[in-house]
DOBA-87370 format. One record per residue (C-alpha): x, y, z; residue in three letters; residue number from 1. Coordinates in steps of 0.05 Angstrom, whole numbers. Example, Ala and Ser with C-alpha at 12.3 -4.5 7.8 and 13.67 -1.06 7.14 Angstrom:
<atoms>
<atom><east>246</east><north>-90</north><up>156</up><r>ALA</r><k>1</k></atom>
<atom><east>273</east><north>-21</north><up>143</up><r>SER</r><k>2</k></atom>
</atoms>
This chain:
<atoms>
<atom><east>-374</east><north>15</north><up>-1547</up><r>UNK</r><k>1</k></atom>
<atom><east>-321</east><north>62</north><up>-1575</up><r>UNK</r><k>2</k></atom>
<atom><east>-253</east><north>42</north><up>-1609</up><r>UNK</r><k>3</k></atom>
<atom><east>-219</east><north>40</north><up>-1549</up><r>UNK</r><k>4</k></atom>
<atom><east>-269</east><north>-17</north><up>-1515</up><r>UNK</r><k>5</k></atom>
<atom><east>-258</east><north>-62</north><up>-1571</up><r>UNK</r><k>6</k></atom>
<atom><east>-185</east><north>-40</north><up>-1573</up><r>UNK</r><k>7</k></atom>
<atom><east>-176</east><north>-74</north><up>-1504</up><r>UNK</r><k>8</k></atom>
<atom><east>-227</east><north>-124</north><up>-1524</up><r>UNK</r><k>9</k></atom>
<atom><east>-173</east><north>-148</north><up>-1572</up><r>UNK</r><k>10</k></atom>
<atom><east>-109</east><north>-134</north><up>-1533</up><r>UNK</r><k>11</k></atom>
<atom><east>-137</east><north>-171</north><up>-1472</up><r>UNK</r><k>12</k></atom>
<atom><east>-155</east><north>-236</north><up>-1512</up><r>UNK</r><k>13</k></atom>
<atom><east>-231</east><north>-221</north><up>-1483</up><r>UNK</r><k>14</k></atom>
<atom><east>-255</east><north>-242</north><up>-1552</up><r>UNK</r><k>15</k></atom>
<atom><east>-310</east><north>-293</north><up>-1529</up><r>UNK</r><k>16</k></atom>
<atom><east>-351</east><north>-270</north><up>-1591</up><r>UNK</r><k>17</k></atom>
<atom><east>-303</east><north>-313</north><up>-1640</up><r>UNK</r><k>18</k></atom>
<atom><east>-331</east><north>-381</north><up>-1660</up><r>UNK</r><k>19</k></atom>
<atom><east>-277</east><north>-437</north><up>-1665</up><r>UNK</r><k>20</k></atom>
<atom><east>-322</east><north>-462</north><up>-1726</up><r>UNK</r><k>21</k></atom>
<atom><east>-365</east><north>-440</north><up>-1781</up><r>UNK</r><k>22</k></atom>
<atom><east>-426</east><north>-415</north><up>-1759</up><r>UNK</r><k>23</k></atom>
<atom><east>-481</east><north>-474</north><up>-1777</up><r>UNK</r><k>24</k></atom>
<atom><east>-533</east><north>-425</north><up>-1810</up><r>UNK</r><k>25</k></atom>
<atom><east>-485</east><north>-396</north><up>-1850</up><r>UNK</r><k>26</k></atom>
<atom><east>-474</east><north>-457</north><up>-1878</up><r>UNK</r><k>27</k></atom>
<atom><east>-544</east><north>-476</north><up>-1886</up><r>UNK</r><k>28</k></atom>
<atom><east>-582</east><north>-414</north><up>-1914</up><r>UNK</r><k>29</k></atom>
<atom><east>-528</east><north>-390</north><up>-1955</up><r>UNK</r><k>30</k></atom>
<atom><east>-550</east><north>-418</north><up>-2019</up><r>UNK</r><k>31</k></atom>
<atom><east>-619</east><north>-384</north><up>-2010</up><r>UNK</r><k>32</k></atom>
<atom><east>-584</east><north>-322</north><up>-2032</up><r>UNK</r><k>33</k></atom>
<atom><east>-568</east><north>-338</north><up>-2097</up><r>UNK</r><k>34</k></atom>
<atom><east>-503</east><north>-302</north><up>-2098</up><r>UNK</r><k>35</k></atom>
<atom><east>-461</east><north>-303</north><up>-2154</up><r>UNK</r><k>36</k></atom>
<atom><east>-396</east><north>-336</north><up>-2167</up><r>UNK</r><k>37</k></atom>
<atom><east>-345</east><north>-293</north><up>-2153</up><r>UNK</r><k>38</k></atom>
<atom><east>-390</east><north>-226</north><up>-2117</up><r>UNK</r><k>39</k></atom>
<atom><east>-352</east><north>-191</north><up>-2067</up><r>UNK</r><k>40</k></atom>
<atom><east>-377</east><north>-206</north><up>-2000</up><r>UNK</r><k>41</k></atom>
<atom><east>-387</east><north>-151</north><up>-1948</up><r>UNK</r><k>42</k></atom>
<atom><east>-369</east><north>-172</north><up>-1876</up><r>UNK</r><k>43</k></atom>
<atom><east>-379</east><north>-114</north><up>-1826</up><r>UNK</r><k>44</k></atom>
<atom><east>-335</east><north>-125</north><up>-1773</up><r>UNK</r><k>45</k></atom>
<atom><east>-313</east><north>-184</north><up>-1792</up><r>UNK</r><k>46</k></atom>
<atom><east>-258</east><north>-191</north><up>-1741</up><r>UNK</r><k>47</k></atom>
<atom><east>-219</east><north>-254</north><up>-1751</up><r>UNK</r><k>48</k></atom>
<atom><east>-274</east><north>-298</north><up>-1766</up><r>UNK</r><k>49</k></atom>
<atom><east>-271</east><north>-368</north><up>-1797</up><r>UNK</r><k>50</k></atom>
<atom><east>-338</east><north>-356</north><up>-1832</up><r>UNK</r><k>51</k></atom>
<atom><east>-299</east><north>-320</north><up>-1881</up><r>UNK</r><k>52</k></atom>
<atom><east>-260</east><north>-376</north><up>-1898</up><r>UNK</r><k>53</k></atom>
<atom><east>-313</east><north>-415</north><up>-1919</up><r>UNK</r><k>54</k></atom>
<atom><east>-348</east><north>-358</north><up>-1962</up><r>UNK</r><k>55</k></atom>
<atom><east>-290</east><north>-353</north><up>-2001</up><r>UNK</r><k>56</k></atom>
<atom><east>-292</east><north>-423</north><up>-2002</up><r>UNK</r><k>57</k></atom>
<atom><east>-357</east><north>-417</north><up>-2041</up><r>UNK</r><k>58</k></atom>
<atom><east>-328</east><north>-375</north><up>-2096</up><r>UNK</r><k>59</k></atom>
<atom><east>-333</east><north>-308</north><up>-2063</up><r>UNK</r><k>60</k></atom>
<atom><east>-290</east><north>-252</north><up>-2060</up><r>UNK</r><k>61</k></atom>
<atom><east>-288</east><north>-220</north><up>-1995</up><r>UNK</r><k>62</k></atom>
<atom><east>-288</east><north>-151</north><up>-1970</up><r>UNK</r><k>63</k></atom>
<atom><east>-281</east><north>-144</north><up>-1884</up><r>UNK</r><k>64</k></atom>
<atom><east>-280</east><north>-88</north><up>-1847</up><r>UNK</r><k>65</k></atom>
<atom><east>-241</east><north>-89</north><up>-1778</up><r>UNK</r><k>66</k></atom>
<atom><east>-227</east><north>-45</north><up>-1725</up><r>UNK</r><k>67</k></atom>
<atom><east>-178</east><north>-75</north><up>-1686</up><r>UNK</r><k>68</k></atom>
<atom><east>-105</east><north>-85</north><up>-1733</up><r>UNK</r><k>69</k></atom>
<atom><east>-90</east><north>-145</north><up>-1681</up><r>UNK</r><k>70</k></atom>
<atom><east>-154</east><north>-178</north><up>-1704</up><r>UNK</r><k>71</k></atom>
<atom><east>-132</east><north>-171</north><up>-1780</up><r>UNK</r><k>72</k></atom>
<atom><east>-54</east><north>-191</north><up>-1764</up><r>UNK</r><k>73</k></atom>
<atom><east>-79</east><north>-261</north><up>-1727</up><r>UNK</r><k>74</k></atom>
<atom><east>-133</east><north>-273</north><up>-1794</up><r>UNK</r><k>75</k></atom>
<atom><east>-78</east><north>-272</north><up>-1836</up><r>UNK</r><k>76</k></atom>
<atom><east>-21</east><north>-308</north><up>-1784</up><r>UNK</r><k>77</k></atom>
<atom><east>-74</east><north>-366</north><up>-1772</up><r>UNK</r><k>78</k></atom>
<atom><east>-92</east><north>-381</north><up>-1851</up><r>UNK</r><k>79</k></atom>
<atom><east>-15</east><north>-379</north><up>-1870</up><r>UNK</r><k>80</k></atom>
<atom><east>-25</east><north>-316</north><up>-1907</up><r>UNK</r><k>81</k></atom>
<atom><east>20</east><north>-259</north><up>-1920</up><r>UNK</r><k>82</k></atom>
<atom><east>-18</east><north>-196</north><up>-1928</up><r>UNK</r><k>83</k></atom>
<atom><east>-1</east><north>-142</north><up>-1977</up><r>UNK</r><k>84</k></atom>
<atom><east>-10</east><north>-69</north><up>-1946</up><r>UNK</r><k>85</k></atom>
<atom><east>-32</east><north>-6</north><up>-1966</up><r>UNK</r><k>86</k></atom>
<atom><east>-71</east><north>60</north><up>-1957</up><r>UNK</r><k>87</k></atom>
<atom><east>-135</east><north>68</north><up>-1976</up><r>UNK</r><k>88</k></atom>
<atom><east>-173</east><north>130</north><up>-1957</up><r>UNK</r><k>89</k></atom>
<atom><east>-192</east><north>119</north><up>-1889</up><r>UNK</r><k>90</k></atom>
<atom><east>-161</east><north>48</north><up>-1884</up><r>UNK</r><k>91</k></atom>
<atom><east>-95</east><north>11</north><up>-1889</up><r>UNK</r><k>92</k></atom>
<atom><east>-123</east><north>-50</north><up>-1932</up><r>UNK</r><k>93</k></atom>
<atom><east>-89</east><north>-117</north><up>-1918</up><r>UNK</r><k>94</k></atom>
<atom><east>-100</east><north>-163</north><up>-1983</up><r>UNK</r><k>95</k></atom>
<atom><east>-81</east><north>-236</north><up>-1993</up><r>UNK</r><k>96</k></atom>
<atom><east>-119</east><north>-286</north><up>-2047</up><r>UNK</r><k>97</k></atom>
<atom><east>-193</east><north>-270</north><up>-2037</up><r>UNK</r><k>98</k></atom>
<atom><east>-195</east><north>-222</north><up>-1979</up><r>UNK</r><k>99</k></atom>
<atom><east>-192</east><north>-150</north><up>-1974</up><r>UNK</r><k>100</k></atom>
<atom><east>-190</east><north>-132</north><up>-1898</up><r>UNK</r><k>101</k></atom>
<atom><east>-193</east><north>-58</north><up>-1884</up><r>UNK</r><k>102</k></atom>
<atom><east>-171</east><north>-39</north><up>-1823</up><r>UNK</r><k>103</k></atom>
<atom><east>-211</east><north>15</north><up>-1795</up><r>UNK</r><k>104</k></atom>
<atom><east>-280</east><north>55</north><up>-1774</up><r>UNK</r><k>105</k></atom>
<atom><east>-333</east><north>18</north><up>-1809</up><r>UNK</r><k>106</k></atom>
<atom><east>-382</east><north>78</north><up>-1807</up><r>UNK</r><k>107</k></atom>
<atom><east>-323</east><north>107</north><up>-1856</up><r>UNK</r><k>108</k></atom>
<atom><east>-333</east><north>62</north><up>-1916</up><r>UNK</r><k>109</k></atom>
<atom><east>-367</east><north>96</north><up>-1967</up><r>UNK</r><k>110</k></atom>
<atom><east>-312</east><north>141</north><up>-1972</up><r>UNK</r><k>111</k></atom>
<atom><east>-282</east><north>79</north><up>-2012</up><r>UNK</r><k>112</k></atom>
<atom><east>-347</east><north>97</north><up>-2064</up><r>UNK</r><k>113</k></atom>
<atom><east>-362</east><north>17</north><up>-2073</up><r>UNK</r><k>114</k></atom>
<atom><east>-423</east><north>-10</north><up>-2069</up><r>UNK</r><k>115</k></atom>
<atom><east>-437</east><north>-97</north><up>-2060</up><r>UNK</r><k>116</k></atom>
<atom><east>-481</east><north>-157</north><up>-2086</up><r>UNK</r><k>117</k></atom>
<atom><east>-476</east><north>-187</north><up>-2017</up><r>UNK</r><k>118</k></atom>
<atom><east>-466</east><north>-184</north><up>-1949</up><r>UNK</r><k>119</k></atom>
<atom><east>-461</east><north>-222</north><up>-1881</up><r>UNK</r><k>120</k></atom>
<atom><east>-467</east><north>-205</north><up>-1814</up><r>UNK</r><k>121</k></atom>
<atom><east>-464</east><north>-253</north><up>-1757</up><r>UNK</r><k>122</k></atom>
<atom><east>-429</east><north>-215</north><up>-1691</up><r>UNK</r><k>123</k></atom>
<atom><east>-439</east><north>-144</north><up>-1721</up><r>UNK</r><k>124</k></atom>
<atom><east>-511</east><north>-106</north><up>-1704</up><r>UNK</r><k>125</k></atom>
<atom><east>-505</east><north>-136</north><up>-1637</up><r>UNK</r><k>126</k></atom>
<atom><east>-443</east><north>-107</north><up>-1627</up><r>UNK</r><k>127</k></atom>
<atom><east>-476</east><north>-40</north><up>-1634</up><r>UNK</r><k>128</k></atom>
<atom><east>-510</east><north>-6</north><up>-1581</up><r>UNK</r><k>129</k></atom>
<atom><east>-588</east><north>11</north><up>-1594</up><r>UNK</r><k>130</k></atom>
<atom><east>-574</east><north>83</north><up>-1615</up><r>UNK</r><k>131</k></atom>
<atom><east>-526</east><north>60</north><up>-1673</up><r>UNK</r><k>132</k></atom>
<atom><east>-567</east><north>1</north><up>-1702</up><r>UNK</r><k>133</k></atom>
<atom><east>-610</east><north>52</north><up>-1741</up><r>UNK</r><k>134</k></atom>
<atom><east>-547</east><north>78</north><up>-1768</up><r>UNK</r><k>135</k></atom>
<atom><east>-514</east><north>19</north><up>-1776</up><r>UNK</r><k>136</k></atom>
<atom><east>-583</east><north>-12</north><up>-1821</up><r>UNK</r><k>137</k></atom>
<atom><east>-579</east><north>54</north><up>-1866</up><r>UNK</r><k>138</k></atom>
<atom><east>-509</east><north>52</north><up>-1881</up><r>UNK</r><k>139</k></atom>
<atom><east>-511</east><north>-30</north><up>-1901</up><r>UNK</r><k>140</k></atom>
<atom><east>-570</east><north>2</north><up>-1947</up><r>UNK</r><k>141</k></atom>
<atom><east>-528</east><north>45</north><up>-1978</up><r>UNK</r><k>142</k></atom>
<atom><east>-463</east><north>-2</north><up>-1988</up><r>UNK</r><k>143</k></atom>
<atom><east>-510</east><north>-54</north><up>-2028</up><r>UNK</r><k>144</k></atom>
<atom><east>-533</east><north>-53</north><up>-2101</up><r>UNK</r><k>145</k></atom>
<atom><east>-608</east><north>-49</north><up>-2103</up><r>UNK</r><k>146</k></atom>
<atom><east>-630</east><north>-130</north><up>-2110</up><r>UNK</r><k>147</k></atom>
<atom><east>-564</east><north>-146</north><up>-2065</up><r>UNK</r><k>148</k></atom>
<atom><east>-582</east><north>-190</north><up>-2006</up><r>UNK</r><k>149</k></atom>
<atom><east>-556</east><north>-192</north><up>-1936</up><r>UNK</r><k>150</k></atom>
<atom><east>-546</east><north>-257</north><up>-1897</up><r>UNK</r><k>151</k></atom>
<atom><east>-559</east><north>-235</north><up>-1826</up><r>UNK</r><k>152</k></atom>
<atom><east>-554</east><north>-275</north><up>-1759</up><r>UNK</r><k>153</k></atom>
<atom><east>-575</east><north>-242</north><up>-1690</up><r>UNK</r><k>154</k></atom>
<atom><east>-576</east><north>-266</north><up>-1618</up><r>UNK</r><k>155</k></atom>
<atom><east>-652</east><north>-254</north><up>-1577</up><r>UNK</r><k>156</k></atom>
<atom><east>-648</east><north>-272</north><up>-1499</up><r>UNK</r><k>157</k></atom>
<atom><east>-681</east><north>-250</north><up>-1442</up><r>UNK</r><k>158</k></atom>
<atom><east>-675</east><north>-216</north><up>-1397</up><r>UNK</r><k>159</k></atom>
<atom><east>-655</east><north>-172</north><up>-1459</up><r>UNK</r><k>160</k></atom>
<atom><east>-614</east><north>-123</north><up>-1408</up><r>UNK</r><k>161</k></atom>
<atom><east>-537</east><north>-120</north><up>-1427</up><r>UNK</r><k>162</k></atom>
<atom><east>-481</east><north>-68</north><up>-1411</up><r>UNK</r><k>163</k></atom>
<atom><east>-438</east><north>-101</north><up>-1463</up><r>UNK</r><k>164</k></atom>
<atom><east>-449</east><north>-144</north><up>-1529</up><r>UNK</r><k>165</k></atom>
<atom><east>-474</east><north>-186</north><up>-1551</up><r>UNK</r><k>166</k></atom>
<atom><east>-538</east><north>-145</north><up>-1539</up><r>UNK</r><k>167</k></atom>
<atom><east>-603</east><north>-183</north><up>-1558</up><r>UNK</r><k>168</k></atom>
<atom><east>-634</east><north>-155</north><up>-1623</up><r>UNK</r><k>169</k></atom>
<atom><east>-705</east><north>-192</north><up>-1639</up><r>UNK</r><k>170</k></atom>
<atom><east>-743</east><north>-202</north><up>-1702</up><r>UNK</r><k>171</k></atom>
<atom><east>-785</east><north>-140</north><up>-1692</up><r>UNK</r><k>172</k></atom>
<atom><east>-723</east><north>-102</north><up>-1681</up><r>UNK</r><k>173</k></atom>
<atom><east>-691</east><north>-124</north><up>-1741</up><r>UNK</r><k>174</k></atom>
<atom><east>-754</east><north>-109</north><up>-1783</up><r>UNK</r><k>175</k></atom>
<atom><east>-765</east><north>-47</north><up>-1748</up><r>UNK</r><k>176</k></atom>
<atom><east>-683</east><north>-17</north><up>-1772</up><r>UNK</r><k>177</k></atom>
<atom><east>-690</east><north>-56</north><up>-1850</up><r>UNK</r><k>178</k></atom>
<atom><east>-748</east><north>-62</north><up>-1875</up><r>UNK</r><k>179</k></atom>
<atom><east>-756</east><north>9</north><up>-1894</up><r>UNK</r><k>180</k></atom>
<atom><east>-703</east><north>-4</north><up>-1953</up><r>UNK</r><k>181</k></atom>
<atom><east>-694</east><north>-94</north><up>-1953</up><r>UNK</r><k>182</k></atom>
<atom><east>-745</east><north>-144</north><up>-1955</up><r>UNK</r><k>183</k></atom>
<atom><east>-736</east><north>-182</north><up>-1889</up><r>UNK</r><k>184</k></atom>
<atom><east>-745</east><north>-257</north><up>-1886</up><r>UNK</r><k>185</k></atom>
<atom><east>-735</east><north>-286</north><up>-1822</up><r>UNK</r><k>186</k></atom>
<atom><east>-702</east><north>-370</north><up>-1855</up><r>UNK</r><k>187</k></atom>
<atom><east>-695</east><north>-399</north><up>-1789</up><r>UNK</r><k>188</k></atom>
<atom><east>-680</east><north>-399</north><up>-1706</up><r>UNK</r><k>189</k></atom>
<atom><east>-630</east><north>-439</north><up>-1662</up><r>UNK</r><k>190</k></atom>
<atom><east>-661</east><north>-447</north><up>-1585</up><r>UNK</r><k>191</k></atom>
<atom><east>-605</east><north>-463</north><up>-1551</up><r>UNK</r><k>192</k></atom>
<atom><east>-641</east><north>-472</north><up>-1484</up><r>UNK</r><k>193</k></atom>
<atom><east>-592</east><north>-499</north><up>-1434</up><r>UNK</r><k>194</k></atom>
<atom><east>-530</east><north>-519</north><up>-1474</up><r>UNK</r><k>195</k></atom>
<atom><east>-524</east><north>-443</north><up>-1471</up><r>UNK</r><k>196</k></atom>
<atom><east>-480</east><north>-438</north><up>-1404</up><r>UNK</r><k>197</k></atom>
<atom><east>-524</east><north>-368</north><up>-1387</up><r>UNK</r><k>198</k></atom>
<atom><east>-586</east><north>-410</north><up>-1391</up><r>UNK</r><k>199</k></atom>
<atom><east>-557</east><north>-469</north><up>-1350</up><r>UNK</r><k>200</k></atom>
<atom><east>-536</east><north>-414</north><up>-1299</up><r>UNK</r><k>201</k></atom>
<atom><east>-598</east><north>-386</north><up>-1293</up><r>UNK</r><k>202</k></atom>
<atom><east>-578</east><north>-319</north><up>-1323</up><r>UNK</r><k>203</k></atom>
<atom><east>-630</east><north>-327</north><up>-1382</up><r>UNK</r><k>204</k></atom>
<atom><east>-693</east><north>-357</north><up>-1387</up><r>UNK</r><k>205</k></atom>
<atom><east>-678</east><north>-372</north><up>-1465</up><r>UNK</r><k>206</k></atom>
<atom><east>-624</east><north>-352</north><up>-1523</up><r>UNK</r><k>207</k></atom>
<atom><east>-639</east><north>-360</north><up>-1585</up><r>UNK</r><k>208</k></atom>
<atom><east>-590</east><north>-355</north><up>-1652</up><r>UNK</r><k>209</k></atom>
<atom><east>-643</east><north>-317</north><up>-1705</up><r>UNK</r><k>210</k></atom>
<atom><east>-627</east><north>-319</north><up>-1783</up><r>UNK</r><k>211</k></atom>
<atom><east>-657</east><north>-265</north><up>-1839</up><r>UNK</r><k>212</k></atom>
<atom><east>-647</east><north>-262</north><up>-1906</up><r>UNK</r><k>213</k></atom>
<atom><east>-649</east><north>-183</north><up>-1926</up><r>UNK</r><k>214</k></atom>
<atom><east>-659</east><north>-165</north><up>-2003</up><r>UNK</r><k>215</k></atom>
<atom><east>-643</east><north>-90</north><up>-2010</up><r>UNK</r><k>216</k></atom>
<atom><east>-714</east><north>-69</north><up>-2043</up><r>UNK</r><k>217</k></atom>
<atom><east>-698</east><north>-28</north><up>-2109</up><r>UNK</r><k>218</k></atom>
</atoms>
């Protein structure tokens, strides 16, 4: 899973990980947060998602972090934006309205010395390969303000074996990586049973769409 995969990931239009719509637990847990009017959002790569739309749609400010410049280009092309550029430590930040996209290596951003209220993840910790999650949990630790709270929305299927994401990341997984430094609630589960085309196929017995609310502890 290094830059160049998801380099060709993007380049090859083998982006099945993008949602045509807002993701439905997004839009029904949000609230639960409590975030402010107007807090930055953190969205880990965020690639082009719509889900961003409709947190700045909310009041939100938000703050993305992409890898792949093609995936930051088409966010902007498709909303009708036109991105102002510039350098930013390790990133060339693309900014237009409410979002702040920096193009670049996640695992770089505290070099930018900010820290958030909020955050949402729905396609990025099971993008990452088991070694990285643990790395991935402490740095989201150390991006948010003590009291901030993470929305966070992981896939769980079996058989759980994967060579490429999504990889399935369960409840105890999640607790196990976050609850050393969040409070971990789990708000809800999706069984998709056979509308899932792997399920139909046979490929997996079950997928399921899991939903936690994380409040960094203080």
């Amino acid at each position: 899973m290094d830059a160049e995969f998801w380099h060709q990931r993007w380049q090859t239009s083998r982006i099945g990980f993008h949602r045509s719509r807002v993701n439905q637990q997004l839009q029904q847990y949000w609230q639960e947060l409590a975030v402010p009017d107007q807090a930055e959002v953190l969205v880990p790569l965020c690639g082009k998602s719509l889900d961003m739309h409709w947190l700045a749609e909310q009041g939100h400010r938000i703050a993305g972090f992409e890898l792949s410049p093609l995936a930051v280009r088409d966010f902007f092309a498709d909303a009708g934006f036109i991105p102002q550029q510039h350098r930013l430590e390790h990133y060339l930040c693309w900014q237009a309205v409410d979002f702040n996209l920096f193009q670049g290596d996640f695992f770089q951003a505290e070099s930018l010395n900010k820290r958030y209220e909020a955050a949402y993840d729905r396609a990025a910790l099971i993008a990452l390969p088991e070694p990285v999650r643990s790395l991935y949990a402490r740095l989201m630790a150390r991006l948010l303000h003590p009291g901030g709270h993470m929305l966070l929305v992981t896939v769980e299927f079996a058989p759980a074996q994967s060579d490429t994401p999504p990889f399935s990341v369960s409840e105890a997984e999640v607790r196990r990586l976050f609850e050393p430094c969040f409070e971990v609630t789990l708000l809800g589960c999706i069984e998709e049973g056979m509308s899932n085309p792997r399920v139909a196929s046979g490929e997996r017995t079950f997928f399921n769409e899991l939903c936690f609310k994380l409040v960094r502890r203080q």
